[in-house]
C-alpha positions as CSV (number, residue, x, y, z in Angstrom):
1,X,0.0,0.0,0.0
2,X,1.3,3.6,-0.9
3,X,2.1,5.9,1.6
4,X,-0.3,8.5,-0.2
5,X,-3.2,6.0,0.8
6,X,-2.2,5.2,4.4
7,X,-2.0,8.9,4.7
8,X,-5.3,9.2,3.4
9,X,-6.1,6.2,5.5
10,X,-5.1,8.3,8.8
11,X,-6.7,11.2,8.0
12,X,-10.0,9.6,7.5
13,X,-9.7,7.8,11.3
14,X,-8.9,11.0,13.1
15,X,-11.2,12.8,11.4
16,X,-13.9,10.0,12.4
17,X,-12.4,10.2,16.1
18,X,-13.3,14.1,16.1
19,X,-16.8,13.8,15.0
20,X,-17.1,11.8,17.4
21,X,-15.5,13.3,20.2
22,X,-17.7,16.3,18.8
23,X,-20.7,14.6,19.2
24,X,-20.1,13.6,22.4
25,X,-19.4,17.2,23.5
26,X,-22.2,18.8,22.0
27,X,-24.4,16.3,23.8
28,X,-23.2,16.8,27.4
29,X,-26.2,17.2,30.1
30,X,-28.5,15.4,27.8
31,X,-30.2,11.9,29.1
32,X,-28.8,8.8,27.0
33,X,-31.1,6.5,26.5
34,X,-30.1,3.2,28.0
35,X,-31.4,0.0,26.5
36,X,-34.0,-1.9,28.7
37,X,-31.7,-4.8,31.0
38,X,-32.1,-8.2,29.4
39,X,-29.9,-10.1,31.9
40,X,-27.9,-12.7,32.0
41,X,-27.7,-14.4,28.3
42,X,-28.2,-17.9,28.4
43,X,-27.9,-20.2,25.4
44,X,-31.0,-21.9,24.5
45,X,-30.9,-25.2,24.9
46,X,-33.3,-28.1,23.4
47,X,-36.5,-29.3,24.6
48,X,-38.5,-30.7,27.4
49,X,-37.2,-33.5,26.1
50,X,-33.7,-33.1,27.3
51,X,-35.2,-32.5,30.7
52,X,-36.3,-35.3,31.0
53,X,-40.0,-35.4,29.9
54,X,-40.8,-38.8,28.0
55,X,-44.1,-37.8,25.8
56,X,-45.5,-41.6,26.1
57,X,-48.8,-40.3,27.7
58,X,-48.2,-42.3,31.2
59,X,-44.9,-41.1,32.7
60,X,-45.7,-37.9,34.8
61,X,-43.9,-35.3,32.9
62,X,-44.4,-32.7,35.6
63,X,-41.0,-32.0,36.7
64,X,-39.3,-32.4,33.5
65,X,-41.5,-29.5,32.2
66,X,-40.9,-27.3,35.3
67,X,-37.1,-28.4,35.5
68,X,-37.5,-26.7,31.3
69,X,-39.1,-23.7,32.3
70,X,-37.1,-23.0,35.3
71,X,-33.9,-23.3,33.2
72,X,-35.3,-19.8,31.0
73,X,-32.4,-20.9,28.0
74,X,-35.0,-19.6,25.3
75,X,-38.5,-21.0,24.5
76,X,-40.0,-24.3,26.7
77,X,-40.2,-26.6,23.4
78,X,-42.7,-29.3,23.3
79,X,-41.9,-31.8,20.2
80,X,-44.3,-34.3,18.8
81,X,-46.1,-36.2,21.9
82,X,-48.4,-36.7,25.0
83,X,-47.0,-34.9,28.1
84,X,-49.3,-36.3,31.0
85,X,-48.3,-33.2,34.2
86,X,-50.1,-33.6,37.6
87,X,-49.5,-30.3,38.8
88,X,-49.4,-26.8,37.7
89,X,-46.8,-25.7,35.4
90,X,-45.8,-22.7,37.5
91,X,-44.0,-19.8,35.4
92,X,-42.5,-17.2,37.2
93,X,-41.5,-14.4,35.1
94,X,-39.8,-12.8,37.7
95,X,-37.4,-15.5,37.9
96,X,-37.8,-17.1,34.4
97,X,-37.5,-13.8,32.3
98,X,-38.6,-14.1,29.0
99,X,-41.1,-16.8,28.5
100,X,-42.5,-18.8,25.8
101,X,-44.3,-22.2,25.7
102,X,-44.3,-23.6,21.8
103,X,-45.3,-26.9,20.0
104,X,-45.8,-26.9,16.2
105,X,-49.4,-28.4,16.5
106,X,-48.1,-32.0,17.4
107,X,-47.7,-32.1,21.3
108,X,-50.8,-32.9,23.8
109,X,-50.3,-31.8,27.4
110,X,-52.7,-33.9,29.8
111,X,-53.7,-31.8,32.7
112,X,-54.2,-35.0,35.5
113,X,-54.3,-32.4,38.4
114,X,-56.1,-30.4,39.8
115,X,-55.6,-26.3,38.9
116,X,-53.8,-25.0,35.4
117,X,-51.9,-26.8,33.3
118,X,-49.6,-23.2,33.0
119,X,-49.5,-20.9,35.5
120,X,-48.2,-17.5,34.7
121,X,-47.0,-15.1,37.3
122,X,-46.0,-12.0,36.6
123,X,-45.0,-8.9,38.6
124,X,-46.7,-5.9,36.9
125,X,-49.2,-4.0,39.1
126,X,-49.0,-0.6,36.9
127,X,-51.6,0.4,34.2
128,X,-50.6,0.3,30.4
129,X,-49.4,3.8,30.8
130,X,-45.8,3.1,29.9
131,X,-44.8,5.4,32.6
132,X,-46.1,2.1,35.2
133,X,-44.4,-0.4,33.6
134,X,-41.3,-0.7,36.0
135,X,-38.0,-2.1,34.4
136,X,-38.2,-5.8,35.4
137,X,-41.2,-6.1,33.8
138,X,-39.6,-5.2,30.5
139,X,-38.2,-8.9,30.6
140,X,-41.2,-10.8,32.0
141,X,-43.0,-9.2,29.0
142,X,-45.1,-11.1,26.2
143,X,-44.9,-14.3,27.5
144,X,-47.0,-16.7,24.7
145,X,-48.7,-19.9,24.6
146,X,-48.3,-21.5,21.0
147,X,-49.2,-24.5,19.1
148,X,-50.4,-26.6,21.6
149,X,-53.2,-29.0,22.8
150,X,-54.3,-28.8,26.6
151,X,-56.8,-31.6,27.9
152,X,-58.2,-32.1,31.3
153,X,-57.7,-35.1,32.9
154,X,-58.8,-34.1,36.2
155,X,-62.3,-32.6,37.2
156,X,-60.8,-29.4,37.9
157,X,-58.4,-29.4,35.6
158,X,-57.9,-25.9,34.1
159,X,-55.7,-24.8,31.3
160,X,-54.0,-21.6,31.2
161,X,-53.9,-18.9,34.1
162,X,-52.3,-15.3,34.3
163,X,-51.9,-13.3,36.8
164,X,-49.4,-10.2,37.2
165,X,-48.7,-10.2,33.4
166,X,-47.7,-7.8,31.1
167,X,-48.8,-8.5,27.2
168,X,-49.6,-12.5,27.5
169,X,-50.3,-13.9,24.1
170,X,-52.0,-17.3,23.8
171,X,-52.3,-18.3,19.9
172,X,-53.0,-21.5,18.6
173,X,-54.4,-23.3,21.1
174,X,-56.6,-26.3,21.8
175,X,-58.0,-26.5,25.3
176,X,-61.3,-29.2,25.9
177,X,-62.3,-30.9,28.5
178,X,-61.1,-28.5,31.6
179,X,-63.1,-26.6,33.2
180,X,-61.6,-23.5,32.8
181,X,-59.9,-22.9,29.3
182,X,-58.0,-19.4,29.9
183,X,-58.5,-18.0,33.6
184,X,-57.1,-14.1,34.0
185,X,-57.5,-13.6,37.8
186,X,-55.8,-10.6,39.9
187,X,-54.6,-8.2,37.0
188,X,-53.0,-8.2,33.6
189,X,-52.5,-5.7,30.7
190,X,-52.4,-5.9,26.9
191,X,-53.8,-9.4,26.3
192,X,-54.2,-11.2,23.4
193,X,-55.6,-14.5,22.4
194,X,-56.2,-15.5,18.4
195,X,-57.0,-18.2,16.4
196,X,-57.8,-20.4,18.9
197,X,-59.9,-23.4,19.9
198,X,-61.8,-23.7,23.4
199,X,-64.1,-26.1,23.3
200,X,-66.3,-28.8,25.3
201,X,-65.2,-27.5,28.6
202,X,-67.1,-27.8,31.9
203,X,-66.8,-23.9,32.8
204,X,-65.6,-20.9,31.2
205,X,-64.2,-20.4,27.7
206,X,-62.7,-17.6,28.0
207,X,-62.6,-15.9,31.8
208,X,-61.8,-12.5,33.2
209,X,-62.5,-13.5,37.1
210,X,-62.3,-10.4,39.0
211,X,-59.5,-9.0,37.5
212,X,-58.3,-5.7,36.6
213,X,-57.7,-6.3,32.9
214,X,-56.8,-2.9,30.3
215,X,-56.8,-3.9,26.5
216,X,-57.6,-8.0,25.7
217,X,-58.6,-9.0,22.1
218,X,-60.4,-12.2,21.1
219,X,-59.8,-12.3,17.5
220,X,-60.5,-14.9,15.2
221,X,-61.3,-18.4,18.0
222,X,-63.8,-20.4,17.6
223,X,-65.2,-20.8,21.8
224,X,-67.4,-23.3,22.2
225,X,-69.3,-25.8,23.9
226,X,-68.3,-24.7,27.8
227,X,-70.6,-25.1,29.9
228,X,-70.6,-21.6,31.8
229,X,-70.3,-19.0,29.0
230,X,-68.1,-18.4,26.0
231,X,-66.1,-15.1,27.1
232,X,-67.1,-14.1,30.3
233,X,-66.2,-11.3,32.1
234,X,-67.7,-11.1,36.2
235,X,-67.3,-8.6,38.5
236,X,-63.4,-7.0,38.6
237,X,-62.7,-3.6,36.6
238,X,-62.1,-4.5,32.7
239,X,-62.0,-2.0,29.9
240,X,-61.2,-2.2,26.4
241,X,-62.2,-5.5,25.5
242,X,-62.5,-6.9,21.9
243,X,-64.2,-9.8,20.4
244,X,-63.9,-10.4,16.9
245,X,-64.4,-12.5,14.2
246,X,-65.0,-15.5,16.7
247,X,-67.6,-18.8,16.6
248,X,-68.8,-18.5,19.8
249,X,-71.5,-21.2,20.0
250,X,-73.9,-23.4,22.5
251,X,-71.5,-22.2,25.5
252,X,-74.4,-23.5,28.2
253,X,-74.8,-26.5,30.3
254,X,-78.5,-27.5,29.9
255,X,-78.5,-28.1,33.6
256,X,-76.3,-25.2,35.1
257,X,-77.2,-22.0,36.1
258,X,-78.1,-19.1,33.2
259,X,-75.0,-18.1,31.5
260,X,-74.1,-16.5,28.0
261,X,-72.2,-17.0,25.0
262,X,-71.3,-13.4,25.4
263,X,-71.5,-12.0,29.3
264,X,-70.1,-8.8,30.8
265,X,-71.2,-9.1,34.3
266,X,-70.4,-6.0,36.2
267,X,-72.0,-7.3,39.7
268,X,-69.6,-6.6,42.5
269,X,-67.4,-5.0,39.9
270,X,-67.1,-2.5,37.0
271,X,-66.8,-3.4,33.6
272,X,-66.8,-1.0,30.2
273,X,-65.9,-0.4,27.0
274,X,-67.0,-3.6,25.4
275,X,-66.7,-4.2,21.6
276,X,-68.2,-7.1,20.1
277,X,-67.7,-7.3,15.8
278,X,-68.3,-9.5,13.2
279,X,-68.8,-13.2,15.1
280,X,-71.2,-15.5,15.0
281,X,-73.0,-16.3,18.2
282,X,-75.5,-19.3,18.5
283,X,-77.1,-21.6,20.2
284,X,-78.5,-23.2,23.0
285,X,-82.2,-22.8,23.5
286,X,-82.6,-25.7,25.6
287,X,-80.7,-24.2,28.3
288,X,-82.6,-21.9,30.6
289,X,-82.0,-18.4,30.7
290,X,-79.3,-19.0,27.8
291,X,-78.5,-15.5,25.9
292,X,-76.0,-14.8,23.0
293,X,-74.8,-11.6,24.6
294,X,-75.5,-10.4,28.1
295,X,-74.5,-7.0,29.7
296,X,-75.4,-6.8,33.3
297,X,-74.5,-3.7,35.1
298,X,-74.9,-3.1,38.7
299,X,-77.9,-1.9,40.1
300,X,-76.2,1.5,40.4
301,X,-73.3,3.2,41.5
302,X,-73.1,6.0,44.3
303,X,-69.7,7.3,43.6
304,X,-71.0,10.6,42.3
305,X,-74.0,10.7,45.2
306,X,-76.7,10.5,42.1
307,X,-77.3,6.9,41.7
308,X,-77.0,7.1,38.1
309,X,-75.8,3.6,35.7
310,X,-72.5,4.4,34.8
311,X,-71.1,0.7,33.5
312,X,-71.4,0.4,29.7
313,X,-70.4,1.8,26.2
314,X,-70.7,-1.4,24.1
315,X,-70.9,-2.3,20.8
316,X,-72.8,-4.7,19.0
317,X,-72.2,-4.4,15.5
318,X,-71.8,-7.1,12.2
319,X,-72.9,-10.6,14.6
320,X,-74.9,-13.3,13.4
321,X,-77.1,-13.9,16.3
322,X,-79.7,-16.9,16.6
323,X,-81.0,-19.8,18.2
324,X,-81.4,-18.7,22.2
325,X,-83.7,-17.8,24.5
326,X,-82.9,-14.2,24.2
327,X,-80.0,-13.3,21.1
328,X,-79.2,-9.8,23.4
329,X,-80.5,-9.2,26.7
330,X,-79.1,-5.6,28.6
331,X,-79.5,-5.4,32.4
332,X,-78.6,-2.5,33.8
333,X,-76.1,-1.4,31.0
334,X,-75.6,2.2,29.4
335,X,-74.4,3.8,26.4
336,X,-75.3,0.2,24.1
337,X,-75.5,1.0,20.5
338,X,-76.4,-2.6,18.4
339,X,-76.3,-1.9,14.7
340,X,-75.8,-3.8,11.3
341,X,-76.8,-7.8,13.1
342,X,-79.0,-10.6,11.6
343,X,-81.2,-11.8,14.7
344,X,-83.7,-14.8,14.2
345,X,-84.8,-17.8,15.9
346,X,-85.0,-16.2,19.3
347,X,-87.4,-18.4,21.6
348,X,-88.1,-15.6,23.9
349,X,-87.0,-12.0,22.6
350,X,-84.4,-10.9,19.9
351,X,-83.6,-8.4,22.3
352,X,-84.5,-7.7,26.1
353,X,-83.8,-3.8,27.6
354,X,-84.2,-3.4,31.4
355,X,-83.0,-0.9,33.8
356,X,-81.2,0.6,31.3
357,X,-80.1,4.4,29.8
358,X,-78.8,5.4,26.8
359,X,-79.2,2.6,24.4
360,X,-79.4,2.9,20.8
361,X,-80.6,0.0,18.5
362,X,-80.1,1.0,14.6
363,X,-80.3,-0.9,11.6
364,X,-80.5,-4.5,12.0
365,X,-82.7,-7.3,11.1
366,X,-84.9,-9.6,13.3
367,X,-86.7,-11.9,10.7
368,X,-88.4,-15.0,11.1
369,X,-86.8,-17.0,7.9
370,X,-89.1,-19.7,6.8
371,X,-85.9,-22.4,6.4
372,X,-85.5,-22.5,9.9
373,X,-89.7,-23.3,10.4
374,X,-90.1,-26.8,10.8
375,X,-86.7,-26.6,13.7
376,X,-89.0,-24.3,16.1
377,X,-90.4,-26.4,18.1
378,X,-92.0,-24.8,20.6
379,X,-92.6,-21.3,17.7
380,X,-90.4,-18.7,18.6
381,X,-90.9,-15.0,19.6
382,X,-88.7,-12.8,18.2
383,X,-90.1,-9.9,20.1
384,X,-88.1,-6.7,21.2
385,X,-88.8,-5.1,24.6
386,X,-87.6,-2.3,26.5
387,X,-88.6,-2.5,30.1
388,X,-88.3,0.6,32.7
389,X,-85.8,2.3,30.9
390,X,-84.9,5.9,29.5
391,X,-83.2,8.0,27.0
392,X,-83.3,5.4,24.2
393,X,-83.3,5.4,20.4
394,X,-84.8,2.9,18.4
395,X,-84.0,3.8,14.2
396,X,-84.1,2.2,11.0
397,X,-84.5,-1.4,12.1
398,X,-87.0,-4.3,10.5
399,X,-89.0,-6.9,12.3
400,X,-91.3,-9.1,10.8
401,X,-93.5,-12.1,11.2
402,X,-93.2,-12.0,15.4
403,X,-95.3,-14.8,16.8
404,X,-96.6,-15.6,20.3
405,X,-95.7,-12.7,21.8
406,X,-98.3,-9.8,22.9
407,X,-96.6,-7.3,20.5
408,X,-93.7,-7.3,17.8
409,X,-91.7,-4.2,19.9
410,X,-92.8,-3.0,23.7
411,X,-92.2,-0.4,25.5
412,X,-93.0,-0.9,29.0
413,X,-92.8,2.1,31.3
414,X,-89.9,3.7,29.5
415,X,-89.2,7.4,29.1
416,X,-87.7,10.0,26.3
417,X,-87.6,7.2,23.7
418,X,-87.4,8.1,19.6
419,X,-89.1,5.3,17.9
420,X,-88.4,6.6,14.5
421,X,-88.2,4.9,10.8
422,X,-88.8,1.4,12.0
423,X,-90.3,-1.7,10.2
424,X,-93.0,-4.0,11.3
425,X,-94.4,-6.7,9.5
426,X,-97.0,-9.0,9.4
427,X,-96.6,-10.0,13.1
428,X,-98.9,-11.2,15.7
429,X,-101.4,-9.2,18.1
430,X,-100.2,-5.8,18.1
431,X,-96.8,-4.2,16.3
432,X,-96.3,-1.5,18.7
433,X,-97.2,-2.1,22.4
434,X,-97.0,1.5,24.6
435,X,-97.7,0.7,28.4
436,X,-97.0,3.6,30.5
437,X,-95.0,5.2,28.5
438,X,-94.1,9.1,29.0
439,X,-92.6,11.9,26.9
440,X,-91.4,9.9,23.7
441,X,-91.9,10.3,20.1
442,X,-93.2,7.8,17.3
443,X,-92.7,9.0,13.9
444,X,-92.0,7.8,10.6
445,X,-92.8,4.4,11.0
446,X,-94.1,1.2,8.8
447,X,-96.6,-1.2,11.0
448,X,-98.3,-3.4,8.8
449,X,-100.3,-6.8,9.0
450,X,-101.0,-7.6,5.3
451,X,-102.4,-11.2,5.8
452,X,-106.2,-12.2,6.3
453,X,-107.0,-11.9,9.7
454,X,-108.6,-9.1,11.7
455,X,-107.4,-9.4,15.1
456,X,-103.9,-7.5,15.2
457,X,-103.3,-3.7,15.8
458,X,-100.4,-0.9,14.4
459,X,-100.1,0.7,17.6
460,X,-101.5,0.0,21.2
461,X,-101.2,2.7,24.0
462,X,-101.8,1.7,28.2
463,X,-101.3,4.8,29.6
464,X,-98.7,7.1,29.5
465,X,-98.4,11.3,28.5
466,X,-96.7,13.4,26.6
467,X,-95.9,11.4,23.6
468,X,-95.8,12.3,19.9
469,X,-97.4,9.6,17.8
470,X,-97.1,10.8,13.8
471,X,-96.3,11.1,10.4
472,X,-96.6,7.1,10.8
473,X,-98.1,4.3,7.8
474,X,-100.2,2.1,9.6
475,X,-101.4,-1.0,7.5
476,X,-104.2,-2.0,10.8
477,X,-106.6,-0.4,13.3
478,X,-105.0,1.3,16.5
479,X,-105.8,1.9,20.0
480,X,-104.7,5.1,21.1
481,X,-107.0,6.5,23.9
482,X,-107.0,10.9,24.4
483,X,-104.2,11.8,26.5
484,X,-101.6,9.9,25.4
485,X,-100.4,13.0,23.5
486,X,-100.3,14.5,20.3
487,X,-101.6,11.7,18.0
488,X,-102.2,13.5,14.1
489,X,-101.6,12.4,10.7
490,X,-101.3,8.6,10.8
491,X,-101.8,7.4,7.4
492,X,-104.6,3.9,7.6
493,X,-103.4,2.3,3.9
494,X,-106.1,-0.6,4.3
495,X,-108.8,3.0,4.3
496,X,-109.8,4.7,0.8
């Protein structure tokens, strides 16, 4: 090499030594971010396997799996097999650090125990303001679940639990025959669980058990078959939760208590901001009290010294709904808006509203299709009704074809309601039932019975004051005594 180009050579260092020596400089008194601490590196190191575990199905495999986990070289593998555990799994992120738990599809873990197969324990007990998250949790964070089957070989056998975490991800599992499938107790944050399958299990799908829970989505799962709800969440504080795109179907025991595909539960707790998009949620009639989505609020909170419902803001939007006693039942609840769902085959009501503010029901349809006839056995309802609750809008939906129920939509002792633009056809006894109902307005509305009987009304008012009932198409007689309010140009299309 010339001594013209090791000059050059030279020249080029020290003038990258002063840049940086620059640099440095002109940066004095400002903070350096410091990467997060990851710990002590450890080299990953096989699978449960080489811990011991055998796989055949018979040998307990429980301390080879914890002996795996407890060694935190890299992800807990589970190769092709059947890994019988008596006991929890525990996994202690504190002491485990990062954590993952991964099959490729292939490996069965048999939960002969009583409790979860995996127990996650985390330490987090801030929000999911980042500002909360302290520094250790930073290596306990997103621990997973993947590509792996969990069966119950005990009675109360569960499958996953979490507790303490921060960002738990559970994809690609199959849990059946726990009781329990996933169990979120105490508090986590950031939770997700996708394409997963939780089926045939004696309790809950999908649990949030008194927890504090920010932020959990239920995407694209098919939960069914357990036989105390689907996704459930009871009592607790949890906000932000998303369902969507799931199968949630026939998640109640025929001979347990009155549960829900769907329930939010807020008894003894508080529980918001609830979106439920695009799933289909069905079945089972035979089971008493069975719903597709329930939102029970308490009774009322006192916090502000009013007494006024509080719990709420939930979305009901894009859902295939059928085949219950009641597709959407709100207890309770505020601020509900239910928009854009097919509802049918309801054996009680397509949708039940009691004690409740603030709810808006929008475009959907409730129709009795003819296909699904000769299944309804005893005929179903398909009735809406609103029971001793204010402030609500009912818009743009159609019903048709209700059957033994005393009217298609009721409003029982409700206040401030706007009935306006709604559809309702052909439908037994009366199409709009008002029973003490005060300061509300019908308008714009199509109640029609175009088949050959005489016995069914538009529009039948018990009581009430104050109302507006116009500007309506009624296709049958009405009973609408003087005092009711302004009644005035309802149009009779079976008159001249």
């Amino acid at each position: 090499m010339s001594r013209r180009v090791i000059g050059l050579f030279a020249s080029g260092l020290a003038l990258s030594f002063l840049a940086l020596l620059a640099i440095g400089f002109a940066g004095r008194g400002q903070p350096v971010p410091r990467p997060e601490p990851f710990g002590p590196f450890k080299v990953p190191h096989g699978t449960v396997r080489d811990h011991g575990a055998k796989g055949d199905g018979c040998t307990d495999d429980w301390q080879a799996v914890q002996n795996a986990v407890n060694a935190g070289n890299g992800p807990t593998v589970f190769p092709h097999g059947t890994y019988r555990i008596s006991k929890p799994v525990l996994v202690n992120l504190n002491k485990a650090g990062f954590a993952a738990l991964r099959g490729d599809g292939t490996a069965r873990i048999v939960m002969a125990g009583e409790g979860p197969a995996f127990k996650f324990v985390g330490t987090h007990t801030g929000t999911a303001d980042p500002k909360t998250v302290g520094a250790q949790v930073w290596n306990e964070r997103m621990p997973s679940v993947e590509g792996l089957e969990i069966v119950g070989g005990h009675d109360k056998a569960n499958g996953i639990e979490a507790a303490g975490t921060m960002q738990l991800t559970v994809s690609k599992v199959l849990i059946r025959k726990c009781f329990h499938g996933i169990h979120l107790t105490t508090r986590n944050r950031n939770v997700l669980v996708s394409d997963c399958h939780i089926y045939e299990n004696r309790g809950v799908g999908v649990y949030l058990d008194n927890v504090n829970l920010h932020q959990i989505n239920v995407t694209g799962s098919h939960i069914s078959y357990c036989d105390l709800g689907g996704v459930v969440a009871r009592a607790g504080q949890v906000r932000n939760l998303h369902i969507t795109g799931c199968d949630i179907e026939s998640n109640h025991g025929v001979n347990g208590p009155p549960t829900a595909n769907v329930l939010i539960d807020s008894t003894g707790g508080s529980n918001a901001e609830v979106a439920i998009t695009g799933c289909t949620v069905q079945h089972n009639h035979n089971a008493p009290g069975s719903a597709n989505i329930r939102i029970k609020g308490p009774s009322a909170t006192k916090a502000n010294g009013t007494g006024e419902l509080r719990d709420g803001h939930v979305t009901i939007t894009g859902n295939v709904l059928s085949d219950v006693k009641v597709n959407v039942h709100l207890d309770h609840a505020r601020g509900v808006l239910m928009t854009g769902n097919t509802c049918w085959t309801a054996y009680e009501h397509n949708v039940l509203v009691e004690n409740s503010t603030a709810v808006t029901i929008g475009p959907n349809n409730f129709d009795r299709n003819p296909r699904y006839a000769s299944e309804e056995k005893p005929e179903t309802a398909n009735d809406l009704v609103f029971r001793n609750s204010t402030d609500c809008v009912l818009t743009g939906f159609t019903v048709s074809r209700v059957r033994v129920a005393p009217a298609a939509v009721t409003l029982d002792t409700c206040d401030r309601f706007n009935v306006t633009n709604v559809t309702i056809l052909d439908s037994d006894a009366v199409g709009l039932l008002l029973k003490d109902v005060s300061r509300s307005r019908v308008s714009g509305c199509l109640i029609r019975d175009d088949r050959p009987r005489t016995d069914s009304l538009a529009v039948k008012a018990d009581g009430g004051r104050a109302n507006m009932i116009v500007d309506n198409y009624f296709g049958r007689p009405s009973e609408i005594p003087t005092g009711v309010g302004l009644v005035e140009r309802n149009y009779d299309g079976n008159k001249p």
